[in-house]
N, C-alpha and C positions, 0 to 999 in steps of 0.2 A: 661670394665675392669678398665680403669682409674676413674669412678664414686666412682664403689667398692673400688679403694684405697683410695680413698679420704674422703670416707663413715669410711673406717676400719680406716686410720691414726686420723679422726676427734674422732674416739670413743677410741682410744688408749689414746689418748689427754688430757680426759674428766677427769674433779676431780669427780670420779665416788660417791665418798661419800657424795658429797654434792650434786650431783644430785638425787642420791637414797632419800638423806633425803629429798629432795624438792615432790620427788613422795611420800614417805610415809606420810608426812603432806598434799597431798596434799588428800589422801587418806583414810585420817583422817577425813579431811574435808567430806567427800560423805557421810562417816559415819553417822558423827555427823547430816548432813543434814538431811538424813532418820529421825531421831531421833525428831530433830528440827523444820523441815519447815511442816510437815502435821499439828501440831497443831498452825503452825505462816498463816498460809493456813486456818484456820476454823477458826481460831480471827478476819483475815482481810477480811472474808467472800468469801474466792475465791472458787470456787463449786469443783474444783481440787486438792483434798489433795495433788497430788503429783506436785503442776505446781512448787514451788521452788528448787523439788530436781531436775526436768529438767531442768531445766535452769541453776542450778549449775553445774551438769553433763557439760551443754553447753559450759557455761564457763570454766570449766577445759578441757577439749577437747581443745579450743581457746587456752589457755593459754599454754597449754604441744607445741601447736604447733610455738605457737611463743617466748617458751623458747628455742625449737630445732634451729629455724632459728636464732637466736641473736646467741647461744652460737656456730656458724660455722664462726662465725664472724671472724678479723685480728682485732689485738688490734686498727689500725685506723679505720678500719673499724665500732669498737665499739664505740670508739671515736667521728665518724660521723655521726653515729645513733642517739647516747644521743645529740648532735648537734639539728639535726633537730627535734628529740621530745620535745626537752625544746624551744624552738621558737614556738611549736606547743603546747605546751602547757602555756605557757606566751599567745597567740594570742585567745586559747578557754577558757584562765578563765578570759580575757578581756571581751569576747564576755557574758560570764554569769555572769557577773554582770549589764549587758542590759538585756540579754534575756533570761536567766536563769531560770530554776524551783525554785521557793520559796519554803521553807520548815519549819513552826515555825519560819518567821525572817531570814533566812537563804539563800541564794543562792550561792548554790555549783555545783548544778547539770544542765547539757543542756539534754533537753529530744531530743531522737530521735526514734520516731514510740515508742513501747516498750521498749528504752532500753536508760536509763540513764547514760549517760557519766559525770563519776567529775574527770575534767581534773587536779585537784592537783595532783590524784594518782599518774600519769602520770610523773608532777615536780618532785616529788623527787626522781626517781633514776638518771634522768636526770638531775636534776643541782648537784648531788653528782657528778658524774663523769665527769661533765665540768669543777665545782669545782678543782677538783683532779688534772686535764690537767693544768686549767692555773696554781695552785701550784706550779707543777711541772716543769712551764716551766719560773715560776718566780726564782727555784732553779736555772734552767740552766742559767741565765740570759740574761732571754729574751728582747728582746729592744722596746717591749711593756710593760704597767703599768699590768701584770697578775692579780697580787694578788686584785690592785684597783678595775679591771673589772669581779674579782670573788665576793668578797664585796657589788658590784656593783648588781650583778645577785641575790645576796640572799636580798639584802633590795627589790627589785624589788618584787620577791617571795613572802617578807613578805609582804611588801603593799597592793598587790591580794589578800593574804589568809585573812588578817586582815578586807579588803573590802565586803568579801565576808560575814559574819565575819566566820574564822574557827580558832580558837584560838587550838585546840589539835595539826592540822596539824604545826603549825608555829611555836610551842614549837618542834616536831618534826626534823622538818628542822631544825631548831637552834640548835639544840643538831648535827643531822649529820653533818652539816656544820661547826661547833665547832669543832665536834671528825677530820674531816678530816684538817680543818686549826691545828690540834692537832699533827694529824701524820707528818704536811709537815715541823715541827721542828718550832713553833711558839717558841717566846720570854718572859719572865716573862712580861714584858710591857702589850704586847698584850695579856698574861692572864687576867693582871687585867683589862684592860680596856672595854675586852670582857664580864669579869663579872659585872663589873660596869653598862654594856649596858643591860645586861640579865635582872640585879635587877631593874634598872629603867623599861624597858619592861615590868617587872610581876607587879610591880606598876602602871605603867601606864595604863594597862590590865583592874586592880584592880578596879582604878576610873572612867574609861571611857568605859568600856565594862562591863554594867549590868546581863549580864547573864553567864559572866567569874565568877564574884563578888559574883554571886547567886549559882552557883555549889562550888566556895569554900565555903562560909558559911555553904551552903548544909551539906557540909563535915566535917567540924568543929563543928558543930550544927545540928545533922539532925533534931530538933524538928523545926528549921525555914524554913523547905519545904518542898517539896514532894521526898523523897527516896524511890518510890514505887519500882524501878524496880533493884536497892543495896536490898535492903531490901530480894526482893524475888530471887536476885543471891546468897547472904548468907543462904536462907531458902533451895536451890536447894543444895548447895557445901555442907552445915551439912548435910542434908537428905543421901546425896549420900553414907559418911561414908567410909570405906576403900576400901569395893569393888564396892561397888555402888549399887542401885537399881534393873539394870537391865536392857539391852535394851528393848525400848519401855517401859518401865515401871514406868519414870519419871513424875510426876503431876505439879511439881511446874513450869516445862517449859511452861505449857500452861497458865501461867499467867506472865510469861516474855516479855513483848511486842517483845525484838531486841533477842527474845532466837537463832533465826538462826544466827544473825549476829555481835551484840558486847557483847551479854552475848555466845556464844556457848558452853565455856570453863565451864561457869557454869552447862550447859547440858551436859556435858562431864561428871564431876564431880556427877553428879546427877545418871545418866544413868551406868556411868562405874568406879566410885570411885576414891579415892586418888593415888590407883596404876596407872590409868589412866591417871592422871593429871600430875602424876611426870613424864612418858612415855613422853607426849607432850611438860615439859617441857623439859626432857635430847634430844629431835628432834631438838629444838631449839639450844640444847648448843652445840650441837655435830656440827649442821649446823655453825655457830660464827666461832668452833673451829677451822674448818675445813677449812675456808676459810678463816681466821687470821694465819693459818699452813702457808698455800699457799704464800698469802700474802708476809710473810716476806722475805719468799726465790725468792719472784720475779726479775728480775735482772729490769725490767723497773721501773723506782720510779713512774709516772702514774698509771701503772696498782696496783703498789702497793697502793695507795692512794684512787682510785676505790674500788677494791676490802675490801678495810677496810672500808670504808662509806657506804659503799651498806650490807656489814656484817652488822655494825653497826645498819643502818636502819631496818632489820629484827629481830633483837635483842632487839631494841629500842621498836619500834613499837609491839611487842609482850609482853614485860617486862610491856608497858603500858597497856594495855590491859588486861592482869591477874591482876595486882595492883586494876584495878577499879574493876574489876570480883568479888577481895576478900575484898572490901571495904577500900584499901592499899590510893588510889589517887580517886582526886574529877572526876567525869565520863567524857570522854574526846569522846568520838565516834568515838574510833578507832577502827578496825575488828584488827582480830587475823589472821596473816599472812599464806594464803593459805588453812585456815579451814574456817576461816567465808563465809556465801554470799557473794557476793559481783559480779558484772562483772568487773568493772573500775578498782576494786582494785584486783582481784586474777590476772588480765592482767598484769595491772600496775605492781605485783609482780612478776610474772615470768618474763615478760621486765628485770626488775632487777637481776633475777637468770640467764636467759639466759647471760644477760653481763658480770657476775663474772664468768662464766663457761670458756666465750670468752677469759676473760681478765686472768684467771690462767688454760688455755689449753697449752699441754704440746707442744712444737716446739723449734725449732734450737734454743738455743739464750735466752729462754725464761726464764728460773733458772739459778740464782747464782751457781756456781760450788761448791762441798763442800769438 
């Protein structure tokens, strides 16, 4: 009896809207797989047309399950989660720049058995919402340096990603980490000198990171590289037209290399047209909206700050992702939140949903009175 209330008060609780959007994308996702991975399945020569939509399937199963567990959380309790994941993930993306899988130059990924783990995924919802705490406890004035040792956590972050090299990711963080020193009431000062640090950043990117250098050019100039795989996302998103082609009926995905996974949106568009596309974006805006609603009426300034950096982050990371899809931004290799493949990263994302669910669940205390 007492499980069951605990069960029924936890779902009374629940920002049901933005959990619902979380299943509808993520359902979108399974979709688009079908659609996607038997032709990314007979490119990469695997005798299983269907082995990527298993393991998506797999993945989303994982992930619904450890969106349920986070989002039963206590706001310290969320608190103390995001804690120990950004210590664990600070310690495994040390470890893969030792031992790491290479990829074109690259190491992001730590293989285990079958299954690749890229522990950035991991970083950002977790230093958003560590982020968010010491803010917030800098507001209160706390008699430790907060804010220094939030500063502190995100150069940290960058240095790994930049090591590694993952330049999309770190523009990523920097913008959440941005948005949220944004919300905690930053000062014109620290505007500019935030911007001052960005612009040198993307200069500094510019000169010292060749292959940063060579997708902008790319973008500016497609005749000075290779824009095979822009090229045939624009050739998929025209084809598709307003209602699309037709499930199963798309050609141009099977000459997509990443169609399951950073072009999907494109197979979206191809398969099920512009009405489609606008669909997946209003899931996104309604999701933002829904938990920037929440958000402002929270009475904890933590949870508040949370829950807008973790919004942010799925917003972000989606807005970038369609931009490169429609040939908008130079290609960054970000999946599209909760549709693309991915294992590390559909986890990574529910982690993330699971905490705003935590952190704007309904209890004694927890909203502003109106």
């Amino acid at each position: 009896m007492i499980a069951a209330q605990n069960i029924n008060d936890w779902w009374r609780g629940l920002d049901r809207t933005l959990l619902f959007t979380v299943l509808a994308l993520m359902a979108v996702g399974l979709i688009l797989s079908l659609a996607a991975s038997p032709a990314a399945a007979e490119r990469l020569r695997i005798a299983d047309p269907f082995h990527f939509i298993y393991r998506h399937g797999i993945f989303a199963a994982v992930s619904l399950g450890v969106l349920a567990a986070v989002s039963t959380l206590s706001i310290r309790g969320a608190r103390r989660l995001a804690g120990v994941v950004l210590l664990g993930a600070f310690a495994l993306m040390a470890l893969t720049l030792v031992a790491g899988h290479e990829v074109n130059g690259a190491r992001r990924w730590l293989r285990f058995g079958a299954f690749s783990l890229q522990a950035s995924e991991f970083l950002k919802p977790a230093l958003i919402v560590i982020a968010a705490w010491l803010f917030a406890e800098a507001r209160r004035g706390a008699p430790v340096p907060a804010r220094l040792i939030a500063f502190g956590l995100y150069l940290a972050a960058v240095a790994l990603l930049l090591l590694q090299p993952d330049f999309g990711q770190t523009v990523l963080i920097t913008l959440c980490f941005g948005g949220v020193f944004f919300a905690a009431g930053l000062n014109w000062k620290w505007i500019a000198g935030l911007s001052a640090a960005a612009a040198g950043g993307l200069a500094a990117a510019w000169f010292f990171l060749p292959h940063v250098a060579g997708r902008i050019e790319r973008f500016i100039n497609p005749a000075s590289g290779d824009t095979y795989q822009i090229d045939r996302a624009i050739e998929a998103i025209s084809r598709g037209g307003v209602m699309g082609a037709g499930p199963g009926e798309g050609e141009v995905k099977r000459l997509l290399p990443d169609a399951h996974t950073d072009f999907i949106f494109a197979v979206a568009a191809e398969e099920f047209g512009l009405l489609a596309s606008l669909a997946i974006i209003g899931l996104f805006a309604i999701l933002i909206a829904s938990a920037w609603t929440r958000a402002m009426r929270l009475a904890d300034h933590f949870a508040q700050l949370a829950v807008t950096g973790l919004a942010l982050q799925f917003g972000l990371q989606a807005l970038i992702n369609i931009a490169v899809n429609l040939n908008l931004m130079p290609a960054k290799g970000m999946t599209l939140p909760f549709v693309s493949y991915g294992g590390s990263s559909m986890i990574a994302l529910a982690l993330g949903a699971g905490l705003m669910l935590a952190l704007t669940r309904r209890r004694p205390g927890a909203y502003l009175q109106s």
